[in-house]
N, C-alpha and C positions, 0 to 999 in steps of 0.2 A: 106539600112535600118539600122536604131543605135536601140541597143536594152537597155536599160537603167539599170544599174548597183544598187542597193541596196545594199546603206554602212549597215554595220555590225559596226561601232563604237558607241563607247556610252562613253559619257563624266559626268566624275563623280567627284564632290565637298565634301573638308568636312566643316560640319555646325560649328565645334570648331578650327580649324586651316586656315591658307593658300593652305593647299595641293589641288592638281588639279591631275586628270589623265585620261588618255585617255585607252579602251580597243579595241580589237577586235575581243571579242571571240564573235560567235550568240549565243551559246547556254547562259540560263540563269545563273545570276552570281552575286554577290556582290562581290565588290573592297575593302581591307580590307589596314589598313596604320597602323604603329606605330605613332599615334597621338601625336601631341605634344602638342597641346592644353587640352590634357588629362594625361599630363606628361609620356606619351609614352606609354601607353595603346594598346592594338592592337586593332582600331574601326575599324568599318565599315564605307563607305563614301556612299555617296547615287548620286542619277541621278540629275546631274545638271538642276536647275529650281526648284527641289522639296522642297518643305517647310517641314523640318524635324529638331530634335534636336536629339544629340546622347551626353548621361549622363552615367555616371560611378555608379552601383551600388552597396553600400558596402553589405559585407557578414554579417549577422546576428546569425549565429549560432557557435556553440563551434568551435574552429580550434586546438587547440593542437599544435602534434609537425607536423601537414600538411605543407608543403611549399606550398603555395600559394601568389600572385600578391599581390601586396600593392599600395597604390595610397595616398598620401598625407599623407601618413603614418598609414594608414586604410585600413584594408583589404579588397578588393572587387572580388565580385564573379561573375559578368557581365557587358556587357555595352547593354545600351536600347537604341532602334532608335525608337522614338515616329513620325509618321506621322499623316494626317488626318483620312487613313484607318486606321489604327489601330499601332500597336508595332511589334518589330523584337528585338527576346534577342540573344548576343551571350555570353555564359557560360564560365567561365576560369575552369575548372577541377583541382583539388588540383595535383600536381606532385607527379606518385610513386616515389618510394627510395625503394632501396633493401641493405643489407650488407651480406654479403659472410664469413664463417668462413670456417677454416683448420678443414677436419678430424683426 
């Protein structure tokens, strides 16, 4: 008697570059790439088949002296995966900084 095996792969596209990748974890996940089609942004890529777009978007409020990501010379503060069901945001968080003086 064969007992029939259930792949755990999931094969993942991104909507703005060439990249392909393949997983193997079950548990739930999104595959994330240094886009190049997003000038190296770190997107999300989605499940091959799915009809999605993944956009950059820029940051709207004061920044200061924050370090934060830039994209085409514009500071951006997420990237959005737009599907049929709905939107998925992932956030960039501005970088702490700390500086250290002598007692």
């Amino acid at each position: 008697m064969s007992i029939p095996l259930l792949s755990t792969k999931r094969y993942w596209v991104c909507p703005n570059c060439p990249t392909e990748a393949v997983s193997d974890d079950p548990r739930p996940h999104t595959k994330f790439h240094e886009c190049p089609g997003l000038l190296g942004l770190t997107a999300p890529m989605v499940p091959k088949g799915t009809k999605a777009k993944v956009e950059a978007q820029e940051r709207e409020d004061y920044i200061g002296t924050e370090q934060i990501r830039m994209h085409e010379g514009r500071p951006v503060m997420s990237v959005v995966t737009t599907r049929d069901e709905g939107q998925d945001v992932a956030v960039f968080a501005p970088t702490a900084t700390a500086t250290a003086k002598e007692l």
